[in-house]
The first five atom37 places (N, CA, C, CB, O) and aatype in JSON, in Angstrom:
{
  "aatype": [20, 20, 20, 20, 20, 20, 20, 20, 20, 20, 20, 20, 20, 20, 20, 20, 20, 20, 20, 20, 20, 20, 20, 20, 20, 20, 20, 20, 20, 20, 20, 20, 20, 20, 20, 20, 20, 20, 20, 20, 20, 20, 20, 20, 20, 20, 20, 20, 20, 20, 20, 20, 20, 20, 20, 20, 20, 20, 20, 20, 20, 20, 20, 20, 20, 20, 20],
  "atom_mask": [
    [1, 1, 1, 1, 1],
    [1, 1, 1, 1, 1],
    [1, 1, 1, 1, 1],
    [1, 1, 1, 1, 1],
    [1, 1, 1, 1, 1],
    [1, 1, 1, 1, 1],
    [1, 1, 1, 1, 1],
    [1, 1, 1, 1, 1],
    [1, 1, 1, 1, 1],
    [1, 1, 1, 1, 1],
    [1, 1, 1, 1, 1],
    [1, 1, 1, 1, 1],
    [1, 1, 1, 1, 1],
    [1, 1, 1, 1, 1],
    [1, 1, 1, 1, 1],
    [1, 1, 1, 1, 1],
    [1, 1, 1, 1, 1],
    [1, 1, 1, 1, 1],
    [1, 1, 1, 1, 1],
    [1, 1, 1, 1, 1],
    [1, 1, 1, 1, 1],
    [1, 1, 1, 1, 1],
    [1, 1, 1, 1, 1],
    [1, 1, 1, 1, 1],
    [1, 1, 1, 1, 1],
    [1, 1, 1, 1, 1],
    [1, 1, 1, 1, 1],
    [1, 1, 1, 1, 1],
    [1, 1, 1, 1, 1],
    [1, 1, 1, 1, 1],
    [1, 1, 1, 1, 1],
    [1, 1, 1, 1, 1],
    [1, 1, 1, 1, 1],
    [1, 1, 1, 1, 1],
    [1, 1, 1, 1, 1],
    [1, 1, 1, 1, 1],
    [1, 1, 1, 1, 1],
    [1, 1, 1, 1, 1],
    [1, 1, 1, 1, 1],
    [1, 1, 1, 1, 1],
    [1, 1, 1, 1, 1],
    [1, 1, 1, 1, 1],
    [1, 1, 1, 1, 1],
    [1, 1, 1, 1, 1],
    [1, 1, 1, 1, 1],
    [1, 1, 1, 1, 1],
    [1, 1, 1, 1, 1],
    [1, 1, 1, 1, 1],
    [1, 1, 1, 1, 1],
    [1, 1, 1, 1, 1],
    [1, 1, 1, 1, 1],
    [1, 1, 1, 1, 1],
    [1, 1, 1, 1, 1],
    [1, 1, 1, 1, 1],
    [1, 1, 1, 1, 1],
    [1, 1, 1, 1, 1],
    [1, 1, 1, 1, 1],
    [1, 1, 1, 1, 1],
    [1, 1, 1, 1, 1],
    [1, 1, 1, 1, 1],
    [1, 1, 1, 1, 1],
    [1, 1, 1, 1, 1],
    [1, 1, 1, 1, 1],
    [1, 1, 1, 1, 1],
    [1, 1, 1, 1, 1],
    [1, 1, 1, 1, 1],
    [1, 1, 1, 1, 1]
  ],
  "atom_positions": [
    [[43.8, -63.63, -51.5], [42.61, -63.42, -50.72], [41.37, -63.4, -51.61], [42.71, -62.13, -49.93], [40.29, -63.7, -51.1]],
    [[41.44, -63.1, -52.77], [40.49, -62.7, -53.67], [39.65, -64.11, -54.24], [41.29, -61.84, -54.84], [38.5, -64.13, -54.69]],
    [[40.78, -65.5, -54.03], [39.96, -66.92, -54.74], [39.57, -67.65, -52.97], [41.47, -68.33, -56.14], [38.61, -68.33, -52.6]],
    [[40.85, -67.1, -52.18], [40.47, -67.67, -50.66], [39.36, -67.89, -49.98], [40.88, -67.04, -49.85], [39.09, -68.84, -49.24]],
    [[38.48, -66.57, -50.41], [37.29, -66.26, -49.52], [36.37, -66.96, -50.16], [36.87, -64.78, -49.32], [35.62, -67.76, -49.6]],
    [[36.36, -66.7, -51.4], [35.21, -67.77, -52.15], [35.14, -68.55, -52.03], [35.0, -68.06, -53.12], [33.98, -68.97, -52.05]],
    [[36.16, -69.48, -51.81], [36.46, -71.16, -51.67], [36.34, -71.5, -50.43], [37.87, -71.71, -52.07], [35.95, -72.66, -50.33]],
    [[36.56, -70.83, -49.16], [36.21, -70.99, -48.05], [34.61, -70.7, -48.1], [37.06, -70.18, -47.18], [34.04, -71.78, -48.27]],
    [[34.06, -70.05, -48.05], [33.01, -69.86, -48.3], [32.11, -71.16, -48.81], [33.14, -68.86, -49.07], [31.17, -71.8, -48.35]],
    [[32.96, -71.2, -50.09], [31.61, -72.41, -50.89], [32.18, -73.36, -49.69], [31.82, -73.27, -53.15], [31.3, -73.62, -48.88]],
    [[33.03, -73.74, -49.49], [33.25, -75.64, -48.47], [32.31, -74.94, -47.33], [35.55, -76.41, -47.57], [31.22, -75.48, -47.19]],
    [[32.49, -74.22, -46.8], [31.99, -73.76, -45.28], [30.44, -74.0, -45.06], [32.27, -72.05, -45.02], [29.91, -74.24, -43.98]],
    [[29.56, -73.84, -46.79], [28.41, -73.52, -46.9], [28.02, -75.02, -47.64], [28.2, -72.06, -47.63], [26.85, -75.4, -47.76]],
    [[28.68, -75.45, -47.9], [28.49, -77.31, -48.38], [27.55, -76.86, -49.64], [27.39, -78.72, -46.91], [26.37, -77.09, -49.85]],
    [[28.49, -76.14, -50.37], [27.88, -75.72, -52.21], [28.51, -77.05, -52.61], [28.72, -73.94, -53.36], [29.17, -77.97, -52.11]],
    [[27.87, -76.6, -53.96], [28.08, -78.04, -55.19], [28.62, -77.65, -55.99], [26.95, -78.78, -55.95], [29.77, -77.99, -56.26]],
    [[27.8, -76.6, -56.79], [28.01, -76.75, -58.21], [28.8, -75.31, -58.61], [26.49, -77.03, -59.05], [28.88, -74.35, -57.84]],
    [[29.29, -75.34, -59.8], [30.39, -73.89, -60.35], [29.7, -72.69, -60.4], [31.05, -73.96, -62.0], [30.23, -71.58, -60.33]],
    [[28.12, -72.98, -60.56], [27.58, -71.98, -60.72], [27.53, -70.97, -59.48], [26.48, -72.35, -61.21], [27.63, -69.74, -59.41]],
    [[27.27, -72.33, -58.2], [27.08, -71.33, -56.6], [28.78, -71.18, -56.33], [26.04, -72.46, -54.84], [29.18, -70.23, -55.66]],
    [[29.49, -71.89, -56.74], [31.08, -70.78, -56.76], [31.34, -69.45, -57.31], [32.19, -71.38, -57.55], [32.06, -68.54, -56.88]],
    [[30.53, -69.53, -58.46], [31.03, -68.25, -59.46], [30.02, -67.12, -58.39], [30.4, -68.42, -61.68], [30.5, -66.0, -58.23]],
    [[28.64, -67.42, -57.67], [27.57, -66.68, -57.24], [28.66, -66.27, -56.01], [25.92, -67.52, -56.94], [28.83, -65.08, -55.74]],
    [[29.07, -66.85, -55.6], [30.02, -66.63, -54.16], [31.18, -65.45, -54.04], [30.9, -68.05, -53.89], [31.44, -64.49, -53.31]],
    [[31.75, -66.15, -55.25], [33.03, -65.09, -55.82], [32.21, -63.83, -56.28], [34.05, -65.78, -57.35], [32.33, -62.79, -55.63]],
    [[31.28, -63.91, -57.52], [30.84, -62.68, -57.7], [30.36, -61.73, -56.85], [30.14, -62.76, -58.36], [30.58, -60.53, -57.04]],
    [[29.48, -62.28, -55.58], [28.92, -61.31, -54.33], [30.16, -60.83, -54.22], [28.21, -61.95, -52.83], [30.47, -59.75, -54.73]],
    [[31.18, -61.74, -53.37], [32.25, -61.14, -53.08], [32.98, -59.9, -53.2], [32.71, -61.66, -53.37], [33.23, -58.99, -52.41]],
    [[33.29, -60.15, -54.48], [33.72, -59.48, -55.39], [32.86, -57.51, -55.06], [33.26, -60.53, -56.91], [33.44, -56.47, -54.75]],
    [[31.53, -57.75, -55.29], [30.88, -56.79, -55.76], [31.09, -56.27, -53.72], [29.12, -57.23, -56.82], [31.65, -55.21, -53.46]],
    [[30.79, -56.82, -53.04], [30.83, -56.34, -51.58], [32.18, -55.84, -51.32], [30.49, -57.47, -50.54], [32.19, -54.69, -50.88]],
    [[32.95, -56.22, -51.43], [34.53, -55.65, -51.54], [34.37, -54.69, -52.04], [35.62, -56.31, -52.26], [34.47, -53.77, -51.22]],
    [[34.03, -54.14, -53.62], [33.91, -53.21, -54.15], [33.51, -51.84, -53.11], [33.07, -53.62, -55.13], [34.13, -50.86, -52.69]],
    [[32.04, -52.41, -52.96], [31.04, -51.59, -51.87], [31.76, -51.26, -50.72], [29.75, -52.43, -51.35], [31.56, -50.07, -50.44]],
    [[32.36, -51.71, -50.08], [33.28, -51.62, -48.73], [34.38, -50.46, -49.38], [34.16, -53.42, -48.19], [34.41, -49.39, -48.76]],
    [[35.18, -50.57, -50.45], [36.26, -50.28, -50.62], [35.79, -48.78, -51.16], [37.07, -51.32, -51.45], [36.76, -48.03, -51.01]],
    [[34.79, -48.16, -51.66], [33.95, -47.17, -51.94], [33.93, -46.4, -50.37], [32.46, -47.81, -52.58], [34.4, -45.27, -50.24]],
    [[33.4, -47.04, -49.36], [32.93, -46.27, -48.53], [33.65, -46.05, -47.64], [31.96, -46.54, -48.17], [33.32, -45.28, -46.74]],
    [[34.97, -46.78, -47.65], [35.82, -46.46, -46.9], [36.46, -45.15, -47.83], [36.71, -47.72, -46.5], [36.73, -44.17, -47.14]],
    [[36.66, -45.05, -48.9], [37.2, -44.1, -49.05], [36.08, -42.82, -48.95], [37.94, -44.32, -50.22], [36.54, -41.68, -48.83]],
    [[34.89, -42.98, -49.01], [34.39, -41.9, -48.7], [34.46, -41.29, -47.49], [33.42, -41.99, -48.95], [34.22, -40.11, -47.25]],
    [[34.89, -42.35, -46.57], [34.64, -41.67, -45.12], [36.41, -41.37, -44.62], [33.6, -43.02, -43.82], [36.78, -41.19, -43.46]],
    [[37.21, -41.39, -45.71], [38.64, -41.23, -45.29], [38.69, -39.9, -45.79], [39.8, -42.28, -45.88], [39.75, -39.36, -45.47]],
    [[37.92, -39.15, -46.45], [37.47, -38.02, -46.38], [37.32, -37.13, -45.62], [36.84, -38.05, -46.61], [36.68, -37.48, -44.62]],
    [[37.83, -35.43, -45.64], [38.3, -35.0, -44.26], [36.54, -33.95, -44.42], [40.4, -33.94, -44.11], [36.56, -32.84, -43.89]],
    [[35.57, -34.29, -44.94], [34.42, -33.5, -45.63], [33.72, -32.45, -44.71], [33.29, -34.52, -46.14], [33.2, -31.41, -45.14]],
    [[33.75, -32.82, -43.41], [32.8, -32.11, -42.08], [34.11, -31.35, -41.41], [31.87, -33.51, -40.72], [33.87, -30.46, -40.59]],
    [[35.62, -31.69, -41.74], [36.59, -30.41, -41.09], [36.23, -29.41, -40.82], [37.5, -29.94, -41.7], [35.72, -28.79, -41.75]],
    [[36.26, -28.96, -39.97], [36.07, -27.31, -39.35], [34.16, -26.72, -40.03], [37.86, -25.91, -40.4], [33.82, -25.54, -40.16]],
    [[33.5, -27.6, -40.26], [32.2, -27.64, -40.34], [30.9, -28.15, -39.71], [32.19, -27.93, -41.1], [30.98, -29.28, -39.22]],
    [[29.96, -27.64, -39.64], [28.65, -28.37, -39.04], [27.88, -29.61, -40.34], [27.32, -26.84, -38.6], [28.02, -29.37, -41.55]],
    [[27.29, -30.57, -39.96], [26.94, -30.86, -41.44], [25.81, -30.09, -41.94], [26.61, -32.31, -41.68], [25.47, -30.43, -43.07]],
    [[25.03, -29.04, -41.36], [24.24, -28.41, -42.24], [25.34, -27.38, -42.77], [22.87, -27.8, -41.59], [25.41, -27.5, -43.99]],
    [[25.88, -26.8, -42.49], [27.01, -25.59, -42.86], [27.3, -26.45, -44.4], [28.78, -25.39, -41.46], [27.02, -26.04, -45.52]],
    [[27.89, -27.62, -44.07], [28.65, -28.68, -45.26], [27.69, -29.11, -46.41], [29.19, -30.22, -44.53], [27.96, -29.39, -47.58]],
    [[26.2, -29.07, -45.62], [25.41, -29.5, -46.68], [25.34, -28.41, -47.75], [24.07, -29.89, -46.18], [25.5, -28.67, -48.94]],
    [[25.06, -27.04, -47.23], [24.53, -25.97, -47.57], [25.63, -25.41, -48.57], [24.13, -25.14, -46.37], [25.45, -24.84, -49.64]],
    [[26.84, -25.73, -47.93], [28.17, -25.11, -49.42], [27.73, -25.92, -50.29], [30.19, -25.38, -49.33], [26.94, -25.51, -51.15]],
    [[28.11, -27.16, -50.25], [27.71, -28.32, -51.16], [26.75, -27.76, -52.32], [26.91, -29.51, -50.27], [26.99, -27.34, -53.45]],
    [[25.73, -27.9, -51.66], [24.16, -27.57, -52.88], [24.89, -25.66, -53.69], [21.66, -27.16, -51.25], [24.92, -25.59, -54.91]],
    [[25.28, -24.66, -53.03], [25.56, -23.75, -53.47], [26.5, -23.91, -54.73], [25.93, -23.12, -52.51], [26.39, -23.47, -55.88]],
    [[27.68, -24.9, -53.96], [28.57, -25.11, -55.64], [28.27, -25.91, -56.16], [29.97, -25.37, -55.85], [28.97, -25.93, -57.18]],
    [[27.56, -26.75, -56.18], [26.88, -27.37, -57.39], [25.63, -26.8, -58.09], [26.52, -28.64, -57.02], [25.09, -27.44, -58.99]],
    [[25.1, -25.48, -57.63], [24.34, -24.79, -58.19], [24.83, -23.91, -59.1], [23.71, -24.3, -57.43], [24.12, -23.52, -60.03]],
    [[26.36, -23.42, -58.89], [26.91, -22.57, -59.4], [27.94, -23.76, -60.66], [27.64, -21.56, -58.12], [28.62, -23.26, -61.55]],
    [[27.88, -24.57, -60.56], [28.85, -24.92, -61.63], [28.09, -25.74, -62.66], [30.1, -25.74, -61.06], [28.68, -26.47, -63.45]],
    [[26.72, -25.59, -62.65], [25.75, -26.03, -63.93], [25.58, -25.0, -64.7], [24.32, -26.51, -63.63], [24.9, -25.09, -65.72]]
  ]
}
């Protein structure tokens, strides 16, 4: 999946040259990243049995306390 998308991509978009392949793959690449980040942030159980000001407010407390 990782050379698939690029290569579909460049034919789909009627690219030319290696350089707008490598530009294709690299977005790719970096958006996957970004996706794969925020899914795990939100697979996170963080607001359980909380309000988000309640959640905000521990938050800032222990990170006040562990500097």
């Amino acid at each position: 999946m990782g050379i698939a998308l690029p290569a579909v991509l460049f034919f789909l978009l009627d690219l030319h040259t290696v350089s707008q392949f490598l530009t294709i793959a690299a977005s790719t690449f970096l958006i996957w990243g970004v996706a794969d980040l925020f899914a795990s942030i939100l697979e996170r159980p963080r607001l359980h049995d909380r309000t988000p000001g309640g959640a905000l407010r521990e938050d800032w407390e222990r990170r006040r306390t562990e500097d």
